[in-house]
Backbone as a ProteinNet text record, in pm:
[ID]
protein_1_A
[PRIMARY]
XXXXXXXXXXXXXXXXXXXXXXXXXXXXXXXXXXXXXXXXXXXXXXXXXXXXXXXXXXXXXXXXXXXXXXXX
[TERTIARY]
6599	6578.9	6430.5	6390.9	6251.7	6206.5	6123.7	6077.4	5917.1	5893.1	5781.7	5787.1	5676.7	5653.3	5664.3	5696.3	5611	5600.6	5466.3	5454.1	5441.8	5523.4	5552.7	5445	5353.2	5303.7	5332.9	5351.4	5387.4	5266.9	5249.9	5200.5	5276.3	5224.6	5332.5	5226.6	5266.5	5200.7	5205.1	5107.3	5117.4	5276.9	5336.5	5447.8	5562.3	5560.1	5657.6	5716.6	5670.9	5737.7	5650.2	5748.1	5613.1	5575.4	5462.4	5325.6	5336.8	5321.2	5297.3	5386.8	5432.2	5504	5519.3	5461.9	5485.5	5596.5	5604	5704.6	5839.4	5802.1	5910.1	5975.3	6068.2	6091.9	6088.1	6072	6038.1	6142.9	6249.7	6345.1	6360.4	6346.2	6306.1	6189	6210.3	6094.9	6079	5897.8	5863.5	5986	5987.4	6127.7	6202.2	6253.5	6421.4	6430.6	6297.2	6234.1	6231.1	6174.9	6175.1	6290	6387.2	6511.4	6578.1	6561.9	6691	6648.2	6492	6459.9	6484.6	6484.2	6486.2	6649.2	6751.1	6884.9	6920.1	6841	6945.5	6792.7	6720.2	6611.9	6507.5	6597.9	6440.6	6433.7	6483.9	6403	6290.2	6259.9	6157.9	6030.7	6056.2	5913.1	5855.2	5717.8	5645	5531	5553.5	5432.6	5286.4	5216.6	5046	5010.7	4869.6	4791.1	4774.1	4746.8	4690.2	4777.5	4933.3	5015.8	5055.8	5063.5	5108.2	5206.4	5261.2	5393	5382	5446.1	5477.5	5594.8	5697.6	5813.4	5763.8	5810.4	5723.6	5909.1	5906	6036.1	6062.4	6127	6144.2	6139.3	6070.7	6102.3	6219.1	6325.8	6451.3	6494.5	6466.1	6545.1	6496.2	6370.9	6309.7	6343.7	6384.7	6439.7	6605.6	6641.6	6818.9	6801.5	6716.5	6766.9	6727.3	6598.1	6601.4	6685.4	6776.4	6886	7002.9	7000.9	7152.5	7092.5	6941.8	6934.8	6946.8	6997.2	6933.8	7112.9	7130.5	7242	7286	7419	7483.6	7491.2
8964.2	8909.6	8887.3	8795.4	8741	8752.3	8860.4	8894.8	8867.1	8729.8	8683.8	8631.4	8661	8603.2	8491	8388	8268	8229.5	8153.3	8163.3	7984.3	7951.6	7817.5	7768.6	7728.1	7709.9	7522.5	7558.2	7412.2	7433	7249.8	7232	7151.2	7109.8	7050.7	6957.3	6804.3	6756.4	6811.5	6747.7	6817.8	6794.1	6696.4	6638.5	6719.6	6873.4	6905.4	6872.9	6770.8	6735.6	6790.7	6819.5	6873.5	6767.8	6804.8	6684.3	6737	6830.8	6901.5	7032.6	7067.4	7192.3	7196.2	7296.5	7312.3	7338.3	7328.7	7318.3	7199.1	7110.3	6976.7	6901.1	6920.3	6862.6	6697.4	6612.3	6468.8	6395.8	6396.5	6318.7	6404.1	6462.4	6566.6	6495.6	6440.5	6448.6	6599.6	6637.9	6737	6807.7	6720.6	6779.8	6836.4	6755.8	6780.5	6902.6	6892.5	7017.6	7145	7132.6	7244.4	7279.3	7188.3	7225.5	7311.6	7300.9	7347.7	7452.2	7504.6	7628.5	7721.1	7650.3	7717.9	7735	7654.3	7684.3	7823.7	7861.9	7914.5	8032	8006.4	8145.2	8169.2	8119.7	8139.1	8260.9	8377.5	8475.8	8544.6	8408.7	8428.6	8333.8	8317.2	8240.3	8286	8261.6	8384.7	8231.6	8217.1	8113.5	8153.8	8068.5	8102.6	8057.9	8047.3	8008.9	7820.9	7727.6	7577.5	7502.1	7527.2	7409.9	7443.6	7574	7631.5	7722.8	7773	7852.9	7891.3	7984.2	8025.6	8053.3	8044.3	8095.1	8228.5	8309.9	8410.4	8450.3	8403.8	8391.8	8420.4	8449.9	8508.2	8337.9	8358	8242.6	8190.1	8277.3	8253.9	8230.2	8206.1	8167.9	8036.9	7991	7853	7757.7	7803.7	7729.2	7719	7770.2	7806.2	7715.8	7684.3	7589.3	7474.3	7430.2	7312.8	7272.7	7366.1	7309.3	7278.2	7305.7	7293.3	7155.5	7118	6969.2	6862.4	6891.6	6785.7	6703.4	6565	6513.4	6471.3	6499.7	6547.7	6431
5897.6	6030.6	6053	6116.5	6143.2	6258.7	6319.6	6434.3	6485.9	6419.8	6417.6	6557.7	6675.7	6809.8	6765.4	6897.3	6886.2	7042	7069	7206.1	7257.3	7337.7	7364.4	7499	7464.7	7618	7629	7785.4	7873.9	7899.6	7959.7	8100.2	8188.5	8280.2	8385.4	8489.3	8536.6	8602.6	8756.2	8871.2	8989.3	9062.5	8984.4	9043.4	8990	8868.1	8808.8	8721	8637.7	8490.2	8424.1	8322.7	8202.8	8134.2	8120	8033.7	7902	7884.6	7724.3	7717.7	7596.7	7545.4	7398.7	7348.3	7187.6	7168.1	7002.2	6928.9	6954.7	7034.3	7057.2	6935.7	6959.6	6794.2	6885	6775.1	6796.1	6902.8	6866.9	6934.1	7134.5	7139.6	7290.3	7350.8	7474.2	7556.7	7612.5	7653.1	7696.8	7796.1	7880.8	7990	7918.4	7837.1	7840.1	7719.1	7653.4	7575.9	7638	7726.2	7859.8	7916.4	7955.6	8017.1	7875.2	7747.6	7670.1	7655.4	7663.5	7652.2	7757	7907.7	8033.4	8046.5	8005.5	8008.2	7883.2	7760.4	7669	7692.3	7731.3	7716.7	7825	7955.9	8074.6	8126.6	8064.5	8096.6	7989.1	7930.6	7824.7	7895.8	7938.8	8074.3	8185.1	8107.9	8220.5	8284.7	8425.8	8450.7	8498.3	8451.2	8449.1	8591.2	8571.3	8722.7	8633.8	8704.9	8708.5	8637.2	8653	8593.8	8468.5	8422.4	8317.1	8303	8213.6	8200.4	8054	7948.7	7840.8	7788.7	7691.9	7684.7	7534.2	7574.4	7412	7397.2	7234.2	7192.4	7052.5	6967.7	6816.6	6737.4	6594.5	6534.3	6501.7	6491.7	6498	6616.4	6746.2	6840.5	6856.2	6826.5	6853.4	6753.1	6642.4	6509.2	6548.8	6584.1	6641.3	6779.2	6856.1	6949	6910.4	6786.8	6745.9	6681.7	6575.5	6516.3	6598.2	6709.8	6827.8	6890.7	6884.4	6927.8	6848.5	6736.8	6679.7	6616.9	6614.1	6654.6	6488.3	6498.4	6310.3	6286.3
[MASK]
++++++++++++++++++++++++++++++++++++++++++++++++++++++++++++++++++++++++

């Protein structure tokens, strides 16, 4: 088992979309990147001060929701 952190930081415009978020796999816009993490792991999000947020999550859970996006 692989218990390597990994730490996802957003940002978000003043209007609430997110502008930026690591680890996006290509075909995901930032949003909808954000929504699959905030639906299967938002109590792994902690939000910052100036339009920021983090999700701190196992490498296996961020590899396990990119493989559930991606279309067979």
């Amino acid at each position: 088992m692989n218990s390597q952190q990994v730490i996802i930081h957003v940002r978000f415009a003043p209007n609430g979309t997110v502008v930026r978020i690591s680890e996006r796999p290509a075909r995901l816009t930032p949003h909808q990147w954000f929504d699959v993490l905030n639906a299967r792991a938002g109590s792994a999000y902690r939000p910052l001060a100036g339009g920021r947020g983090v999700f701190r999550l196992t490498r296996a859970a961020v590899d396990a929701f990119k493989r559930e996006t991606v279309t067979p």
